[in-house]
N, C-alpha and C positions, 0 to 999 in steps of 0.2 A: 530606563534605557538598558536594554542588554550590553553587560562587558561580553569583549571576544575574549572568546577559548582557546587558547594557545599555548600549547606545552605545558598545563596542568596535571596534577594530581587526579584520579580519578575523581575523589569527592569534590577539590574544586571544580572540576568542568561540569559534574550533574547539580552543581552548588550554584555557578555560572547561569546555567540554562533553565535551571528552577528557578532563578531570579527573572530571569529576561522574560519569560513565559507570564509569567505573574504578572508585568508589567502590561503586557501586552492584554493578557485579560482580563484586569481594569481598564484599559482605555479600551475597551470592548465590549465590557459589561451593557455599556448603557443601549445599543443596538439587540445584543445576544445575550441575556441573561435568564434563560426560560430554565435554564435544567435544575434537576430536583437538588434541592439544596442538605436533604437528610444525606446522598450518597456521598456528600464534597465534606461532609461536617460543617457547623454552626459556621465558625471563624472563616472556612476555607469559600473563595470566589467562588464562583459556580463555574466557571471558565477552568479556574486552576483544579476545580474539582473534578471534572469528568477530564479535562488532558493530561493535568501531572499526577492527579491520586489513584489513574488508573491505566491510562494508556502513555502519558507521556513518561513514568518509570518504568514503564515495560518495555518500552521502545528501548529507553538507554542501557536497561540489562542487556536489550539482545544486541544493543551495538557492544557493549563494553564485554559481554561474553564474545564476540567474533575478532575484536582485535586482544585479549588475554589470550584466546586459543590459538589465533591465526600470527601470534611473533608481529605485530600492529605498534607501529606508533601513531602515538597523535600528531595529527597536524594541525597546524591554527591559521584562520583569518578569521575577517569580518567580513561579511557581503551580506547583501538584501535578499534572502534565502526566499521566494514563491515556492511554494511546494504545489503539484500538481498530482491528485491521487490515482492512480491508475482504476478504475473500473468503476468511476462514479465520477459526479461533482467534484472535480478539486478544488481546494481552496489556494489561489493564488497569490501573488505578492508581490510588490514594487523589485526593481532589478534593480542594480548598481553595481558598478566594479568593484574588483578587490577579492583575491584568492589566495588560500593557504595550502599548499601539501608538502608531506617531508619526506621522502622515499629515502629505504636503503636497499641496496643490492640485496638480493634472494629475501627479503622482505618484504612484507605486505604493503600497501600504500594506505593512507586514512586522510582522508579530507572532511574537515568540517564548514557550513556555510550557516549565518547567522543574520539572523534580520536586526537593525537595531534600528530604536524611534518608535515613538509610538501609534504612527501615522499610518493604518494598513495592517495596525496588527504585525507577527513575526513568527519565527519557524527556523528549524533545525533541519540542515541534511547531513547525514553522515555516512561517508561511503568509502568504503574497501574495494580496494582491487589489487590484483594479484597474489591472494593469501593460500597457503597449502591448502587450503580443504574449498573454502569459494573464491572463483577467479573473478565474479565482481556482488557485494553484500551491502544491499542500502538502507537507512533509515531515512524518513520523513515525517517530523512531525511539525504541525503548526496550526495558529489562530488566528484569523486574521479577517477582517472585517473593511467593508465600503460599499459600492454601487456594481450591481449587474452590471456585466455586457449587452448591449441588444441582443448578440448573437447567444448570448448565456439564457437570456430570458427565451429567446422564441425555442432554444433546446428545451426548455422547462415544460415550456406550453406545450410541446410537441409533445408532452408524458401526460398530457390531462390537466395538467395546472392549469387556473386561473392567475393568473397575477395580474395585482392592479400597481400600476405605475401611477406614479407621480412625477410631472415636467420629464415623464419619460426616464425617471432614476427609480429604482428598486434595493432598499438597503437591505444587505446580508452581511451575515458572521457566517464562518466555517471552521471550524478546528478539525481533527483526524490525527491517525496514524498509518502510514503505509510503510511497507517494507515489499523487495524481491530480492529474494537470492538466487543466485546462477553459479553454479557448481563446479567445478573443475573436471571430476570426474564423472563420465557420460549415466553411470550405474547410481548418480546421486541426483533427485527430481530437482527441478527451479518448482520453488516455492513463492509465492504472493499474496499478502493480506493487506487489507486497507477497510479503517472502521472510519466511519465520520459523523457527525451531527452537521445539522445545516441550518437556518434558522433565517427567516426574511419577513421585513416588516412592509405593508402593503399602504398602500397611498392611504386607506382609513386606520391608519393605525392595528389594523388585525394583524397579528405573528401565525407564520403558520413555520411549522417544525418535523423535520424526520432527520432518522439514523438511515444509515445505509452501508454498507460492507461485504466485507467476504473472506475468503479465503478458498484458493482454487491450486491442483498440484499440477506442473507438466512434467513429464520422466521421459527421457530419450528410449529408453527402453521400459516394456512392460512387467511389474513385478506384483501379480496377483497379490501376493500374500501383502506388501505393503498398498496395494492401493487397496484392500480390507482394513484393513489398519488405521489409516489417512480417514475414508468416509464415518468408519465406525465410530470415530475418534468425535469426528464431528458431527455426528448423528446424537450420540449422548449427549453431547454440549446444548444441541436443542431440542432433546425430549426434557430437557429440567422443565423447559418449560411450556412446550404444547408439540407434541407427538407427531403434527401436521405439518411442523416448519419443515423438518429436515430433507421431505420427501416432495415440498413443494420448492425450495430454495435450492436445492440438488437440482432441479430440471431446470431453473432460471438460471444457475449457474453454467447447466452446460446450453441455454441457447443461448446467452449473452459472448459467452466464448468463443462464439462460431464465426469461423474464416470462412466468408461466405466465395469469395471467388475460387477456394481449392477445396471447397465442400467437406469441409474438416472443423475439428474444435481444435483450439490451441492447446488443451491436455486432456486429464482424464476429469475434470469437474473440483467439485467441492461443495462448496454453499454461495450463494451472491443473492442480495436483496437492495432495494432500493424503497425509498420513499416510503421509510417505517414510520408509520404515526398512529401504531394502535397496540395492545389496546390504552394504554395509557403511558406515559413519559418516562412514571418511572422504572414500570412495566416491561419497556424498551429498552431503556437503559439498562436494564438488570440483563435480559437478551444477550446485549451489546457486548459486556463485560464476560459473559462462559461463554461465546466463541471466541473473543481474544485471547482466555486463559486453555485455551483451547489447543490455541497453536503450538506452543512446544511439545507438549504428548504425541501431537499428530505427527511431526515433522524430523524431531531432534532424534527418537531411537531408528529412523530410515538413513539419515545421516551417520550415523555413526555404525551402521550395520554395513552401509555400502563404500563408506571413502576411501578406504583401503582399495577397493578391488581393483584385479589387474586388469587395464582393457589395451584394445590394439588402435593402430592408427586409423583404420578402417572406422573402430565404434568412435571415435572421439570424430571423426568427419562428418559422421551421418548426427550427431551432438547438434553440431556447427550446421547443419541444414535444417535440424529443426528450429533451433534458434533462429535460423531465418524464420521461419514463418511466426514464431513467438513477435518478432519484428514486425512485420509484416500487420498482424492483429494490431499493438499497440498503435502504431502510427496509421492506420487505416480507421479501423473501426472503433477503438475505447473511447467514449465518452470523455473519459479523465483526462485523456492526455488531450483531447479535441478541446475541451473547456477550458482548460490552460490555455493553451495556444491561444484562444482564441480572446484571452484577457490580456487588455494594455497592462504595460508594463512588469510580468508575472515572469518569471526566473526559470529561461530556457533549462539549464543543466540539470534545474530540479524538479522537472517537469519528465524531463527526460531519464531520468538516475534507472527507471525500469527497463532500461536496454541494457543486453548482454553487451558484453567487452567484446567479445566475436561471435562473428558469426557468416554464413556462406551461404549462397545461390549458385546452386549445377542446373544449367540449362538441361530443361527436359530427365530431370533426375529421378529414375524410378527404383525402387527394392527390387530385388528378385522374390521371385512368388516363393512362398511357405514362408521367406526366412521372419528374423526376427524382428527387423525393421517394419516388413509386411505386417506383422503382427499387432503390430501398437496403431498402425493405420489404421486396419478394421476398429479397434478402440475409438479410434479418432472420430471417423464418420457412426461410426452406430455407438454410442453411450452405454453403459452398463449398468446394472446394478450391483451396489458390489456390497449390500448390507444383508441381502434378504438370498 
């Protein structure tokens, strides 16, 4: 059973959730237990191996570096933490009452939610808001395991899947890592990644298996030099391993992004793939892991080049309209957040943790032509290449 995390030590709360997690991926094993067992080592689950030996520690550096940097305390509860991953399949999870946050004045806020039992599997949310540098900074990580939705299965089918049900139940596991940050300062991009394994056993007992992920930037404003920076960053990460990904999962990423009723992408791209099952598991998983390790190089010298800078009330407004439309994509079109929603009993708040803290709609709101609002428009609806 996961202990709550409440007013710990740094090492006891990743000591905490490296227990609960563990737990959770034993009584999960027996559904999900395909992944390569060399990348978790001998001893390690296979569960605990691909979410804490590799993304579930990565996750808690980049919460534990944003509340040491951001003046953060901890908060503590216990609640039934669903995590819902923004731009795929999430993996969801039983709700229940019960919340912790500890706010001080001109300080940041931190709230932790924790799934405990072994029933559905569990997950971690950790979320910042109102910190100097991001005004709201979430993690989500979790495992969790049961039966399809109908409406989960016919979204499945709807991609080419076969699945064969039985008495009309479909068993799956899902663990991931998701994160969005949303900036304070308009000259600092919202950032988004989310990696996942998914895993479903078919009425004749056949497993079928894929990864699926991404990582995508939006910038209120356009800064050539760092959107070079951001692709190239993640173009290397997958020429390690075939030279074809970066240039085919760059295009999926920017039409999966695409705000189809304002004829725009929700930023300037990234990478996005889905329904990875080739060439082999642990092939994929290897994949999996250099565009995770990916993300701080890409992201972190754009942040600290831009947080400082002075902007006016004007760019911090037009911020806050594009965040509307970042809104607008999550809760219309994302799969992630649609697949949540769409599972009994799955954990609104953490489904939701990918919405900015604010955000604005101006009727009938247009840039004036040249400027430099105009400017990241044309980005918006024409796509670029920003490697070659």
């Amino acid at each position: 059973m996961l202990r709550p995390i409440s007013d710990r030590s740094g090492e006891g709360a990743r000591e905490a959730a490296g227990s609960g997690l563990r737990d959770g991926a034993s009584a999960a094993r027996g559904v999900c237990g395909g992944l390569p067992r060399k990348a978790a080592g001998a001893r390690a689950p296979l569960l605990q191996g691909f979410l804490l030996w590799r993304m579930g520690p990565r996750a808690r550096r980049v919460a534990a570096a944003v509340r040491a940097g951001l003046g953060c305390r901890r908060g503590g509860g216990v609640d039934r933490a669903g995590v819902g991953a923004e731009g795929g399949d999430g993996p969801p999870a039983e709700s229940a009452p019960g919340r912790g946050r500890r706010r001080r004045k001109g300080r940041a806020g931190a709230a932790f939610r924790v799934l405990h039992g072994a029933a559905g599997g569990g997950g971690i949310s950790c979320v910042l808001q109102n910190g100097e540098i991001f005004e709201k900074a979430g993690v989500n990580v979790s495992v969790v395991f049961g039966h399809l939705s109908e409406e989960a299965v016919q979204q499945m089918r709807s991609r080419g899947k076969t699945l064969k049900t039985k008495d009309g139940k479909l068993p799956f596991c899902a663990m991931g890592v998701s994160s969005v940050i949303h900036p304070k300062n308009p000259y600092v991009p919202t950032i988004h990644f989310n990696y996942r394994y998914f895993e479903i056993e078919e009425a004749d007992g056949t497993k079928l298996w894929w990864f699926g992920g991404g990582t995508d930037l939006t910038p209120t404003y356009l800064n050539e030099e760092d959107a070079v920076h951001f692709h190239k960053t993640l173009k290397e990460a997958c020429d390690q391993h075939n030279p074809e990904l970066y240039p085919k999962f760059k295009k999926w990423c920017d039409d999966y992004f695409y705000i189809k009723h304002r004829g725009e992408r929700r930023g300037i791209g990234g990478i996005f793939f889905d329904d990875l099952d080739w060439p082999s598991k642990e092939e994929a998983f290897q994949f999996v892991q250099s565009c995770a390790k990916a993300i701080v190089p890409c992201y972190v010298p754009i942040v600290k080049k831009h947080c400082h800078d002075p902007f006016t009330p004007e760019e911090k407004l037009w911020q806050q309209i594009r965040r509307g439309r970042y809104v607008e994509f999550n809760l219309v079109y994302d799969r992630g957040t649609k697949f949540g929603l769409a599972t009994p009993g799955s954990r609104i708040e953490s489904i939701l943790m990918s919405l900015p803290l604010t955000a604005r709609w101006e009727y009938m709101h247009s840039p004036p032509e040249n400027s430099r609002e105009a400017k990241i428009l044309e980005v918006l609806r024409q796509p670029k290449d920003w490697v070659h």
